[in-house]
C-alpha positions as CSV (number, residue, x, y, z in Angstrom):
1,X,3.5,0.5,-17.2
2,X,2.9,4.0,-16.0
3,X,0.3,4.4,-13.0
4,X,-2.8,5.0,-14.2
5,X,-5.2,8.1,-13.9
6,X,-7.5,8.3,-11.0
7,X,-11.3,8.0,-12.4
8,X,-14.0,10.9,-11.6
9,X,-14.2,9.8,-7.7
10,X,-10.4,10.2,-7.7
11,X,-9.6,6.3,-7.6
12,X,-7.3,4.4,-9.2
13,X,-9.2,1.9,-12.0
14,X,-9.8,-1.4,-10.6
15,X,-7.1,-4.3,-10.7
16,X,-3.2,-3.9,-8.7
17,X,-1.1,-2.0,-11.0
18,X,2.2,-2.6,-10.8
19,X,5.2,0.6,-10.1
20,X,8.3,1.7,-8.4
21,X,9.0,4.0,-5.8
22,X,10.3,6.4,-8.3
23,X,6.6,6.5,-10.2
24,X,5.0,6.5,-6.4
25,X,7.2,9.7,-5.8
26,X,6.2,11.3,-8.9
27,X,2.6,10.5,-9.1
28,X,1.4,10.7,-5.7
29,X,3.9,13.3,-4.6
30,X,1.6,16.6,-4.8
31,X,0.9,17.8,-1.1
32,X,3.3,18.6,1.7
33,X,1.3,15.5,3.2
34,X,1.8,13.3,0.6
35,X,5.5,14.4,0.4
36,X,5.9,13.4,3.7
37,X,4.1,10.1,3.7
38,X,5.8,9.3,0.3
39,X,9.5,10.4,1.9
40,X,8.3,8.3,5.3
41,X,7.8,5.1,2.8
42,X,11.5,5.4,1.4
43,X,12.7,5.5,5.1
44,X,10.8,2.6,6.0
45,X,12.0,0.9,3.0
46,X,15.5,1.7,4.0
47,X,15.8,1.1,7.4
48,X,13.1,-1.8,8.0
49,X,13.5,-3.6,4.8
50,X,16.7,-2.9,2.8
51,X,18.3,-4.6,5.9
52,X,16.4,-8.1,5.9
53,X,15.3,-8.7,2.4
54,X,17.4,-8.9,-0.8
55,X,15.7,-8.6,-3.3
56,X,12.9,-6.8,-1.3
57,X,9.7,-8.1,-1.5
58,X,6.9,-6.7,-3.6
59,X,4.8,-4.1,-1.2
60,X,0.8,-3.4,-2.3
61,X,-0.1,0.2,-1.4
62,X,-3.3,1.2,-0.6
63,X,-6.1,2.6,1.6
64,X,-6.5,7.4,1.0
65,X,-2.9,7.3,-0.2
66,X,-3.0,6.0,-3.1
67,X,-6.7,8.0,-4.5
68,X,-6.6,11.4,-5.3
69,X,-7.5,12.6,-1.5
70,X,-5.2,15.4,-0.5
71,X,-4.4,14.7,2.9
72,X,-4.0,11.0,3.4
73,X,-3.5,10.1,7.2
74,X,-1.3,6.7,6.5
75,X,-0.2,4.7,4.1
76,X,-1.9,1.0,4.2
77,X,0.5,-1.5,3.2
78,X,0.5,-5.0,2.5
79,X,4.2,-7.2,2.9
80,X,3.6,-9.8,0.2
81,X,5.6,-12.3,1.5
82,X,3.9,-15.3,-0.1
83,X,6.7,-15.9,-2.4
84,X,10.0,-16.0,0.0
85,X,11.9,-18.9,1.3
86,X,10.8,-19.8,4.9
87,X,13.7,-17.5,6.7
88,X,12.4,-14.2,4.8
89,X,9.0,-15.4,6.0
90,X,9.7,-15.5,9.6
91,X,11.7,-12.0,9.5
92,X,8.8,-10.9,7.6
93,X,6.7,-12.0,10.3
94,X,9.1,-10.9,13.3
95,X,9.0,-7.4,11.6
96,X,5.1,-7.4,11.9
97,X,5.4,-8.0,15.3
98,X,6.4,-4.2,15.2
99,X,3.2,-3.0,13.7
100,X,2.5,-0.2,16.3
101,X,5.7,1.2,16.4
102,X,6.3,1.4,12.7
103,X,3.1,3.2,12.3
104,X,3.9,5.6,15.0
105,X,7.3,6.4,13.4
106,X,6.5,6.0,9.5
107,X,2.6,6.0,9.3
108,X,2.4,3.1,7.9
109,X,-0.1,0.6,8.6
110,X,1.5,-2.8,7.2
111,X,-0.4,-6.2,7.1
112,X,1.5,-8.8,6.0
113,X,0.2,-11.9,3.7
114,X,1.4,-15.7,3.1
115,X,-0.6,-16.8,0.8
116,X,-3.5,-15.6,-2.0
117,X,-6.8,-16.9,-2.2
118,X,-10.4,-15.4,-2.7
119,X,-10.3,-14.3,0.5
120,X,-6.6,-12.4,1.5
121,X,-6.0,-8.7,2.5
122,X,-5.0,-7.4,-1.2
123,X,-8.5,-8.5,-2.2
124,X,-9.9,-6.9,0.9
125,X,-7.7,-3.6,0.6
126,X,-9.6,-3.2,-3.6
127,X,-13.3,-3.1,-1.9
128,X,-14.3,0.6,-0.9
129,X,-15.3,1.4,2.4
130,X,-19.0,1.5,2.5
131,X,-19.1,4.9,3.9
132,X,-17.1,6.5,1.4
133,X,-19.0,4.6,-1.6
134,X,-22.0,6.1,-0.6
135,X,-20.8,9.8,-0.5
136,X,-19.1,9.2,-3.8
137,X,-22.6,7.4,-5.3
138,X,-20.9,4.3,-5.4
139,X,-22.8,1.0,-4.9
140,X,-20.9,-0.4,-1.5
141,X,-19.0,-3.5,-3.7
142,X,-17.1,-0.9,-5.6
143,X,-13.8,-1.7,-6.1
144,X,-10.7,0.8,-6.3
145,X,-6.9,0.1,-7.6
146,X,-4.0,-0.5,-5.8
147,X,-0.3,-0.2,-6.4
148,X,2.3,-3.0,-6.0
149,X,5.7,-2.0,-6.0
150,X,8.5,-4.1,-7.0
């Protein structure tokens, strides 16, 4: 399924659509800023991840980078880790220990997750920021989509 259309306040429709890297590229790919962000992502997935996991594991992208804002500042990104066998966990965990420099080299700000309930960071990554609700005219419980990429 192809990523959908942002809406009128340049958000993705609610719910975590799922995509590759290849749609990410194309989609999201229309500024010199998102160029870079999107060609940071693919040397993050390379060097950080390509490595350790086999098959990789699926990544939820979210936070300016993934509405229709020009000049996103990072990439938020959730390691879904959840589904791996205890080793990938801990490596997955070990890498997250790394958090500072990997944003200071890739932009990326990466949180990882072990489990899903009501409550975990994917579900906390769909809720707008209240500040940016209320300059769109959106009630502060709005929620936005995100991409997970397999």
């Amino acid at each position: 399924m192809p990523i959908p259309s942002f809406d009128q306040y340049g958000l993705l429709p609610d719910g975590v659509h799922s995509c590759t890297l290849e749609e990410v590229e194309a989609v999201l790919g229309w500024s010199s800023k998102r160029r870079l962000l999107t060609h940071q992502l693919r040397d993050f997935i390379s060097a950080e991840l390509s490595p350790t996991f086999l098959p990789l594991p699926p990544l939820v992208l979210g936070g300016s980078y993934v509405t229709a804002e020009d000049n996103p500042a990072d990439i938020n990104l959730v390691l879904e880790l959840q589904h791996l066998s205890y080793h990938e966990k801990v490596q997955g965990l070990v890498l997250c220990q790394r958090v500072p420099a990997i944003f200071q080299r890739y932009r990326i700000e990466m949180t990882p997750t072990l489990q899903r309930s009501g409550n975990d960071i994917v579900t906390y990554y769909q809720h707008l920021n209240p500040r940016k609700a209320f300059a769109k005219n959106l009630f502060h419980g709005h929620k936005k989509g995100l991409l997970r990429m397999h």
